[in-house]
C-alpha positions as CSV (number, residue, x, y, z in Angstrom):
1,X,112.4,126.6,97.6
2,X,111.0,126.7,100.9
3,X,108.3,129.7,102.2
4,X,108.2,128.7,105.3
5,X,110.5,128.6,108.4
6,X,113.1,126.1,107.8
7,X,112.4,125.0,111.5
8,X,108.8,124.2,110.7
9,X,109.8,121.7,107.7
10,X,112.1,120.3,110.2
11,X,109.7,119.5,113.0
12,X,107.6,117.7,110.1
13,X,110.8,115.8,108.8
14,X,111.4,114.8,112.4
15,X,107.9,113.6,113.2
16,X,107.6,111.9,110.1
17,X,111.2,110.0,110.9
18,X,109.2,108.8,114.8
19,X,106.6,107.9,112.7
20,X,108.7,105.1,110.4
21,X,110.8,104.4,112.8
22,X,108.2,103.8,115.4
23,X,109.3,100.8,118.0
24,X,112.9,100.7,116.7
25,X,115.4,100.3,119.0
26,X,117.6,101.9,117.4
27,X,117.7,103.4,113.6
28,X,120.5,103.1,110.9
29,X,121.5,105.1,108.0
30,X,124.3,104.8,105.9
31,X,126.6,108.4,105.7
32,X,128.6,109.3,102.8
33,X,129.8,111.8,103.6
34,X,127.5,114.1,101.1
35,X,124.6,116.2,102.2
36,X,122.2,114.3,101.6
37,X,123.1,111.4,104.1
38,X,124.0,114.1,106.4
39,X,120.5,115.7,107.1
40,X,119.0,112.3,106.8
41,X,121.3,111.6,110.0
42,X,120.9,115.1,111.3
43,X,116.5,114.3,111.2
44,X,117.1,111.0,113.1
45,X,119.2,112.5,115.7
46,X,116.9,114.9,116.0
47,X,113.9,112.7,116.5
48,X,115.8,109.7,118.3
49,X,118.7,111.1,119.6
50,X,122.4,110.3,118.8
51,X,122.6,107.4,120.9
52,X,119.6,105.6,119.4
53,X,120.7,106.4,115.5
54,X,123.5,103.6,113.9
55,X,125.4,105.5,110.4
56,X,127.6,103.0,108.4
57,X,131.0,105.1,106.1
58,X,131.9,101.8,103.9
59,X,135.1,102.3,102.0
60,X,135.8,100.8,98.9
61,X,137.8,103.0,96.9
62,X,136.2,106.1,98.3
63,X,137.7,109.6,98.6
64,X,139.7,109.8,101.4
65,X,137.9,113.4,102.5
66,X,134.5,111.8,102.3
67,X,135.2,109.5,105.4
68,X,136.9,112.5,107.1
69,X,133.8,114.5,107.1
70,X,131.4,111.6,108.6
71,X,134.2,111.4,111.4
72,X,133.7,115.2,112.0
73,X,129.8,114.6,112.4
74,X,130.6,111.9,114.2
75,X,132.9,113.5,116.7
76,X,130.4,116.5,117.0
77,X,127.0,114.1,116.9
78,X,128.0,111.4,119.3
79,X,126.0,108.9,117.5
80,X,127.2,105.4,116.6
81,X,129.5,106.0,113.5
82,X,130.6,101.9,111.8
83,X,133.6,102.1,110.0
84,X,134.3,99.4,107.7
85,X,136.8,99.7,105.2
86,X,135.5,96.8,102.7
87,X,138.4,97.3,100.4
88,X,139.7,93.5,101.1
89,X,136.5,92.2,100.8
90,X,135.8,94.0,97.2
91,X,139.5,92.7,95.9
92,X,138.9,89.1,96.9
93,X,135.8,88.9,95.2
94,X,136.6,90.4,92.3
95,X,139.8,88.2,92.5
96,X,137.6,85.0,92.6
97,X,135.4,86.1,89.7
98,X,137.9,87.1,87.7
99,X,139.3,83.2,88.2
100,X,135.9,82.1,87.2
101,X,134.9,84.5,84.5
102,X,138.3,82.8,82.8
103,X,138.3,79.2,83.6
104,X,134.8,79.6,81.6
105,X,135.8,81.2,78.9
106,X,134.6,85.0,79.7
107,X,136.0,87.6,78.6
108,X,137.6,89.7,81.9
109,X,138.4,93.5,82.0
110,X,140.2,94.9,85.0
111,X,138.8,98.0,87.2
112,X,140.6,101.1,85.3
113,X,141.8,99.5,82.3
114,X,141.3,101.2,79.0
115,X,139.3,97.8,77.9
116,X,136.6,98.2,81.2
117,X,136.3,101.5,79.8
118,X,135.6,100.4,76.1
119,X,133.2,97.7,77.0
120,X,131.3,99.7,80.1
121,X,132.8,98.0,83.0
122,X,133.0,100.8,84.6
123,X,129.1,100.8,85.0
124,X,129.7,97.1,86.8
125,X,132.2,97.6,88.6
126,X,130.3,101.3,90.3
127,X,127.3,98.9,90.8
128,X,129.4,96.4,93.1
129,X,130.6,99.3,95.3
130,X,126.5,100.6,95.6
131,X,125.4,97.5,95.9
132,X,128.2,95.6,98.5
133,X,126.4,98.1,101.0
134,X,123.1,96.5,101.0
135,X,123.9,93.2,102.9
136,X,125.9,95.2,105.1
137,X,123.0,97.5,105.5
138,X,120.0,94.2,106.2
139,X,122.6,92.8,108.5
140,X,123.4,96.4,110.5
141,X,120.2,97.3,110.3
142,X,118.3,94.0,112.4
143,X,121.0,93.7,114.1
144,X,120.9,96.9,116.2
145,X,117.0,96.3,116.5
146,X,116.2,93.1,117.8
147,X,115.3,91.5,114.2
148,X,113.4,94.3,113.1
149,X,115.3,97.1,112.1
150,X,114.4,100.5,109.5
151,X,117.5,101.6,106.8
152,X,116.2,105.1,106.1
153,X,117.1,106.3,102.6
154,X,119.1,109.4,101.5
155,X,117.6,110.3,97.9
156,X,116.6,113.5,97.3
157,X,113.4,114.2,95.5
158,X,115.4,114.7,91.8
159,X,117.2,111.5,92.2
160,X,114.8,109.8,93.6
161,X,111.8,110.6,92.1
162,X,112.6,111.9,88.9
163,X,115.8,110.6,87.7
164,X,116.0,107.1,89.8
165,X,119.8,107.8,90.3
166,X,121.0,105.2,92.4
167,X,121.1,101.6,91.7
168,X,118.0,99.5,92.4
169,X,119.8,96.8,95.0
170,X,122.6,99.4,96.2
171,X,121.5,102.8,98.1
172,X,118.0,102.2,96.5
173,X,117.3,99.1,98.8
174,X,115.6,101.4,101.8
175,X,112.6,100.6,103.9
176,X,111.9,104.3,103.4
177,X,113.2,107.9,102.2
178,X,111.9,110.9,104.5
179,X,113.8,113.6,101.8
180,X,112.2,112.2,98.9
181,X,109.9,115.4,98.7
182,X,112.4,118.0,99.0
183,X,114.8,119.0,95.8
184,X,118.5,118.7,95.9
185,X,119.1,122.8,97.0
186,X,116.4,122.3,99.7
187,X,118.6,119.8,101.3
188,X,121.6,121.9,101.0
189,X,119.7,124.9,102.9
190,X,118.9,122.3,105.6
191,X,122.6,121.3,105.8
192,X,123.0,125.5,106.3
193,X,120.1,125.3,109.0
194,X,121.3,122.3,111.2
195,X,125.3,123.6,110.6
196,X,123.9,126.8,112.2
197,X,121.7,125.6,114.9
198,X,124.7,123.4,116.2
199,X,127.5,125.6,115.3
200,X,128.9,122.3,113.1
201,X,131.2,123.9,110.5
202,X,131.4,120.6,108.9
203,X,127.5,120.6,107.9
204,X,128.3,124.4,106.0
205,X,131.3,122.0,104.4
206,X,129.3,119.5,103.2
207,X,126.4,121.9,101.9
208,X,128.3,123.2,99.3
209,X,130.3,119.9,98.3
210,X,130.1,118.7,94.8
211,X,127.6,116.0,94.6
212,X,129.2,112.8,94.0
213,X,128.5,108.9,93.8
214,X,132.4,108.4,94.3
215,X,131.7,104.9,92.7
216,X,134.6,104.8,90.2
217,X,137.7,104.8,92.6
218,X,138.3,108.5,91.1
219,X,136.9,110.9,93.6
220,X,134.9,113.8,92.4
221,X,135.8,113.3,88.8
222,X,132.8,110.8,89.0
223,X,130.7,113.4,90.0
224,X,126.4,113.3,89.6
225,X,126.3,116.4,87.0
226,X,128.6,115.4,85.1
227,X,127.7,111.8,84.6
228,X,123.7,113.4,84.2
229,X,125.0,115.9,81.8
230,X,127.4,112.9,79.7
231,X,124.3,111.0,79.3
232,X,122.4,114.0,78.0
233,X,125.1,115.0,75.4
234,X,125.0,110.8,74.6
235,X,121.2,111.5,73.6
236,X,122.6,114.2,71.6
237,X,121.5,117.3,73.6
238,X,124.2,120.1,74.1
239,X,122.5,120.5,78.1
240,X,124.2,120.6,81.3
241,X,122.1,119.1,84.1
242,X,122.9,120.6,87.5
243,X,121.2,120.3,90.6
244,X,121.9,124.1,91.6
245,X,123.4,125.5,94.7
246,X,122.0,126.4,98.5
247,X,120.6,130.0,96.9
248,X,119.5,128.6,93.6
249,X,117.7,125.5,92.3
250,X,119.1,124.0,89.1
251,X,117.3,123.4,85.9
252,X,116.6,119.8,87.3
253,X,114.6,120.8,90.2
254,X,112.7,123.0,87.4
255,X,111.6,120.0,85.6
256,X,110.9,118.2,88.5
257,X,107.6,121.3,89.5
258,X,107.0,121.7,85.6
259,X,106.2,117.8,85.7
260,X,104.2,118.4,89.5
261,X,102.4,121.4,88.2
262,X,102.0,120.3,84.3
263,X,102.6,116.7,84.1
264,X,105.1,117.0,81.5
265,X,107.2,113.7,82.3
266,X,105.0,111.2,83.6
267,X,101.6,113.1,83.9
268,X,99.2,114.1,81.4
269,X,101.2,115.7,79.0
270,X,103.4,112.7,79.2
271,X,102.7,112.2,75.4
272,X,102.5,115.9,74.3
273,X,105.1,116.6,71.5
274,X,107.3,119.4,71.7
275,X,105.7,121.3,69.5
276,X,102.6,121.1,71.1
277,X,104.0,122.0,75.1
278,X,105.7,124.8,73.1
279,X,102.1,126.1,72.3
280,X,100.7,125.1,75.8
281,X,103.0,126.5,78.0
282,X,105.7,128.7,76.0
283,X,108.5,126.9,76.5
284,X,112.0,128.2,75.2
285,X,113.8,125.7,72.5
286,X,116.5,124.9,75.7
287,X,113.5,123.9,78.2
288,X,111.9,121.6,75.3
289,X,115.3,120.1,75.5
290,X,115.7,119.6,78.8
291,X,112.1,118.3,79.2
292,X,112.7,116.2,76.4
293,X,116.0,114.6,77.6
294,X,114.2,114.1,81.6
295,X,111.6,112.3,79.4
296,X,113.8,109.8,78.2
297,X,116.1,109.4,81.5
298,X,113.0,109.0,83.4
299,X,111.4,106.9,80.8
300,X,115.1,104.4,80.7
301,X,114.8,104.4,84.9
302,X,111.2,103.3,85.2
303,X,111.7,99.8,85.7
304,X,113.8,100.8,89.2
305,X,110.2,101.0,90.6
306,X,108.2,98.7,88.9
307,X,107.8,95.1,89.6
308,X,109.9,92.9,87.6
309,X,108.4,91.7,84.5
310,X,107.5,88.3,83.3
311,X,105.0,86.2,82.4
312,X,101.6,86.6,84.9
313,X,99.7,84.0,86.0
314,X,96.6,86.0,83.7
315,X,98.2,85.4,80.6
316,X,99.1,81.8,81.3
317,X,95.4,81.3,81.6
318,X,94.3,83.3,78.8
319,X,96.8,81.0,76.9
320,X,95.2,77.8,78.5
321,X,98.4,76.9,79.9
322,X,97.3,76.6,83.7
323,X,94.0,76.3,85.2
């Protein structure tokens, strides 16, 4: 949680968003319609100015409320709000694939069917909508800028950092990501400041909104906590995951300082067993859990910021097969 002024961490959010975004033009970020998108656009206008900052709403599928709420910021922020409803473009594709995926004897499951479900289409299909944005996003993004162009991230310092929820070539493919420090509830509390500051009821709206990826075509029932906490109870841990509210940090944001301060996920108790950070630290049996199930999403996300694997030109040599 923040112990400073709220104002001071915004002057540094805003020099740091000049700083990357130095000799733009003009500066793009896609909106959701969630909070964290929303501050990201609130910094930018804030060190740019509304006219100079570019947001994208794409629509495929999405809840119908999201896209109302950009339009709010948009009609209280007057910066340059795209709205394209990619719908069409998401149906034809899929229309042509699924002519493909026959004619070559693949197996094809349609969105929403019980068989997608069964065979974890559902995870392909949410990928498609993340990652549909991301030519839109290069394209937008140079575009507005002379060639150049900067696509500032949204990802909060749980999802970003910790977890790695978002898809790799989706909302992960950013040139940078000036929240990536703060926690999930720290966001929220700048959503409060900035709804305050400009008297935007909207902003208050969207702090206390139910975080959601809004990939499946079913609104909030596709909602981050509830996917987190489904993958936990998968592992075979009785856990929710939550990211907390505006007053409180959830126990996600709790792992995230227990790792900063004690390196339990990817530090240098990465390896010590439960048993072991039990003696350490005192840990309760439901925070072993919890560290022990961040271990393992962390752990199954890792590649997302690694360099994709294969067969280096060291080992070729050390196998004599290239000089």
């Amino acid at each position: 949680m923040f112990i400073v002024k709220m104002s001071t961490v915004v002057e540094s959010l805003v020099e740091k968003a000049k700083e990357l975004g130095a000799g733009c033009d003009k500066v793009f970020v896609a909106v959701s319609g969630g909070v964290d998108s929303a501050v990201v656009l609130m910094i930018l206008i804030e060190a740019f100015g509304a006219d100079k900052v570019v947001g994208l709403f794409r629509n495929i599928k999405n809840k119908p409320g999201h896209r109302e709420d950009v339009f709010a910021l948009s009609n209280h922020f007057p910066f340059h709000l795209l709205d394209i409803d990619a719908n069409n473009l998401y149906e034809e594709f899929l229309a042509r694939c699924k002519e493909s995926f026959l004619n070559s004897g693949l197996p094809w499951y349609d969105e929403g069917s019980d068989e997608a479900l069964d065979h974890h289409w559902n995870n392909a299909y949410a990928s498609l909508k993340s990652r549909f944005t991301t030519p839109m996003a290069g394209f937008i993004s140079k575009a507005i800028d002379e060639g150049h162009g900067r696509i500032f991230g949204t990802g909060n310092a749980e999802e970003d950092v910790l977890l790695r929820y978002f898809d790799k070539y989706g909302d992960g493919a950013v040139d940078n990501n000036i929240i990536n420090g703060l926690t999930k509830s720290e966001v929220r509390q700048l959503a409060l400041y900035f709804s305050d500051k400009y008297q935007c009821q909207v902003l208050y709206k969207i702090a206390y909104k139910l975080p959601s990826a809004d990939l499946y075509g079913t609104g909030d029932a596709h909602n981050d906590e509830a996917e987190l906490s489904s993958w936990a109870k998968a592992m075979g841990y009785d856990l929710s995951l939550s990211y907390g509210s505006p007053q409180q940090e959830g126990n996600i944001a709790w792992v995230l300082k227990q790792n900063m301060d004690r390196g339990v996920i990817t530090g240098v108790n990465e390896n010590t067993s439960s048993a072991e950070l039990q003696k350490l630290f005192s840990y309760s049996e439901e925070e072993l859990q919890l560290i022990d199930v961040i271990r393992r999403l962390e752990k199954n996300s890792r590649h997302k910021v690694l360099s994709p694997p294969g067969l280096p030109r060291h080992e070729l040599r050390e196998r004599g097969f290239v000089d």
